[in-house]
C-alpha positions as CSV (number, residue, x, y, z in Angstrom):
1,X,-12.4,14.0,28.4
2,X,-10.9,16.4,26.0
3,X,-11.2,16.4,22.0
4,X,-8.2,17.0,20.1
5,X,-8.5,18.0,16.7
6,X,-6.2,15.9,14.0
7,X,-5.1,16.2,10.5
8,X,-6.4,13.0,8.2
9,X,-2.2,13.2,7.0
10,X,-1.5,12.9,10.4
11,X,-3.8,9.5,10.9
12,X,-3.1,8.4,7.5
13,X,0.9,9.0,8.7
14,X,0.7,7.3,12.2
15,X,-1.1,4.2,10.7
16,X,1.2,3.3,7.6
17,X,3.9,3.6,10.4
18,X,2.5,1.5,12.4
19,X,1.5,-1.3,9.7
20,X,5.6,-0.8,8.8
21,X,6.5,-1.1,12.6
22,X,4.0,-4.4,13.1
23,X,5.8,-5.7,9.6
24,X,9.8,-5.3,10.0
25,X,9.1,-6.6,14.5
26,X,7.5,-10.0,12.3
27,X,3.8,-9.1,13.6
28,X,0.7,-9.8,12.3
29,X,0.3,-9.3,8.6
30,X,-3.6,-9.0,8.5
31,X,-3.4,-6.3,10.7
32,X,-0.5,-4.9,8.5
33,X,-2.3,-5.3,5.8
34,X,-5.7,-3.6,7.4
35,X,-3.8,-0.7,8.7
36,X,-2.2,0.1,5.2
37,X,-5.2,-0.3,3.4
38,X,-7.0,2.4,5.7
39,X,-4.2,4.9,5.7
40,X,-3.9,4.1,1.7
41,X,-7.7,5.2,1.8
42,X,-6.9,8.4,3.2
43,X,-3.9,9.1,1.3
44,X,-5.2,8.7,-1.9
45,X,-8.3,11.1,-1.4
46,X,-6.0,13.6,0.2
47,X,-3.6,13.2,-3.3
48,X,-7.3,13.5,-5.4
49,X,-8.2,16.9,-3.7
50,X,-4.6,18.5,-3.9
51,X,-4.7,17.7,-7.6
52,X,-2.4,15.5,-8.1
53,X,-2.7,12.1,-9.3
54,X,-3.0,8.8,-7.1
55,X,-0.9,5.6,-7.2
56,X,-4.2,4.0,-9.2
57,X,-3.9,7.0,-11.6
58,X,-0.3,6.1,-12.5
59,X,-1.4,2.8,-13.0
60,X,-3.9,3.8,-15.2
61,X,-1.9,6.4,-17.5
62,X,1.3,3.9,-17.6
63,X,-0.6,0.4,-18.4
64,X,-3.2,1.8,-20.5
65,X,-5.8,-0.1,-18.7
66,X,-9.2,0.8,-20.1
67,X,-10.9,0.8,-16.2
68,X,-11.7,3.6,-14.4
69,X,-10.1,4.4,-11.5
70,X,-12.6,3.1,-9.0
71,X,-12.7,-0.5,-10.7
72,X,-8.6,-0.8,-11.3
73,X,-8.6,0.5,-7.4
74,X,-10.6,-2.1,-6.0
75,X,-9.1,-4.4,-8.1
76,X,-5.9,-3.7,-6.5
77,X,-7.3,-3.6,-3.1
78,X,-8.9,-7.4,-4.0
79,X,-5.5,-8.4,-5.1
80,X,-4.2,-7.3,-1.7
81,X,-7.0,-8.2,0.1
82,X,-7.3,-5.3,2.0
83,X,-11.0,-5.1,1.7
84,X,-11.8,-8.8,2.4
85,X,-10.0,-8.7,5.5
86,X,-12.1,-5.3,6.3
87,X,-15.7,-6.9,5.5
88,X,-17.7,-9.8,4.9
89,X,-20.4,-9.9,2.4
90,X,-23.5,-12.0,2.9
91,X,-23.0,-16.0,1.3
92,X,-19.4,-15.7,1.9
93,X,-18.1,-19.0,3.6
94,X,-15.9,-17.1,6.6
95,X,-12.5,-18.4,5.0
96,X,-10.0,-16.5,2.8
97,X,-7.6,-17.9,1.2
98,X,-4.2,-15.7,0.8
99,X,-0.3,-14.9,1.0
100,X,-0.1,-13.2,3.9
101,X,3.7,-11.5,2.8
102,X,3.1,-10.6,0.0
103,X,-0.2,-9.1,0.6
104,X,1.1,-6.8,3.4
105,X,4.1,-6.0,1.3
106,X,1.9,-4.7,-1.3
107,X,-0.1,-3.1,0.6
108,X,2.0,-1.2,2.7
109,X,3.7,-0.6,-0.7
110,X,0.5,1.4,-2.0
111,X,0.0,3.7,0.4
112,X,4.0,4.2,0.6
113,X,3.6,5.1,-3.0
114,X,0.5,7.3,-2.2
115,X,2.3,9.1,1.2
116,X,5.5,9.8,-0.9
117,X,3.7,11.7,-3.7
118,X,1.8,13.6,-1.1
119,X,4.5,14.6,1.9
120,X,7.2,16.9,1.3
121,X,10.0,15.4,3.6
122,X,9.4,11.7,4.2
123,X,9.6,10.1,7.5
124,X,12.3,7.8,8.8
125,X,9.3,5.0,8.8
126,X,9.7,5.2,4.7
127,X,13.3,4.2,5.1
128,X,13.0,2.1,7.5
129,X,10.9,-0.3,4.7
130,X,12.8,0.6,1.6
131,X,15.8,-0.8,3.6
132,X,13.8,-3.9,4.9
133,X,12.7,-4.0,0.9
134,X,16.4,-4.1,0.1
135,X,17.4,-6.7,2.4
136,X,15.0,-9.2,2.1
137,X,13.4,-9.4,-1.3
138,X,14.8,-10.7,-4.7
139,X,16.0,-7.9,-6.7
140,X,15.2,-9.8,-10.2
141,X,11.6,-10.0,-8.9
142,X,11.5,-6.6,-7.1
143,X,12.7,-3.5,-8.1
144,X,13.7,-2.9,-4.5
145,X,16.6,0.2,-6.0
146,X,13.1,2.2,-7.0
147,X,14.8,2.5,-10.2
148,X,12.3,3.9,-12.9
149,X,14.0,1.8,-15.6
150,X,14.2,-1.6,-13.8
151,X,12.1,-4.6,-15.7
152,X,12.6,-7.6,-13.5
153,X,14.0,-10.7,-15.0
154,X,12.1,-13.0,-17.1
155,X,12.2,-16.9,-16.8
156,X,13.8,-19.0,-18.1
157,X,16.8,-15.8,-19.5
């Protein structure tokens, strides 16, 4: 058998496509959500050692959030689940209980935010969700235009 060397962009690429491609056909959303959260892994350190900062640093310079970057990231990652569906710690019970959607959305929506900032030329996968964003999710909920100005609605205005 022969080796072939590849790029961690180029893993980190191919598996945020494929999360997107499983999400858009209707496939399984843990998996979605599994494959983001690793290519989201290796996007973020790649951001980290070019410099540049990481969608958990803009987080953390726009909300103000007095965490550091390692706590408000795996608070993120809890929110999505991404790491409960990757382990299990001893005394858990074996269940999770979750949104599947909206947990994939957000975290293929991470490590989109994570491959844009790195990549020079996005792929057509990018578009591909950014359209299936703008199709089927509230724009008063979702700032699905990537405006930087949007504030989504309030209840009950």
């Amino acid at each position: 058998m022969t080796t072939k060397k590849y790029s961690r962009l180029e893993l980190a690429s191919n598996q945020l496509e494929a999360a997107i491609g499983l999400f858009v056909s209707g496939g399984d959303r843990f998996s979605v959500i599994t494959l983001a959260g690793a290519a989201d892994v290796i996007l973020s350190r790649l951001i980290l050692n070019k410099g540049k900062e990481n969608f958990t640093d803009a987080i953390l310079k726009t909300e103000k959030v007095q965490k550091t970057r390692e706590e408000l990231g795996r608070e993120v990652n809890d929110m999505f689940f991404i790491n409960q569906l990757k382990h299990m710690d001893p005394g858990d019970d074996g269940y999770i209980d979750l949104e599947p959607e909206d947990c994939a959305i957000g975290a293929i929506l991470k490590a989109l935010a994570n491959y844009v900032t790195l990549v020079e030329q996005r792929k057509s996968f990018v578009d591909v969700f950014l359209v299936w964003v703008r199709l089927n999710l509230d724009p008063n909920i979702y700032n699905v235009n990537c405006d930087p100005n949007w504030a989504p609605l309030r209840q009950g205005k």
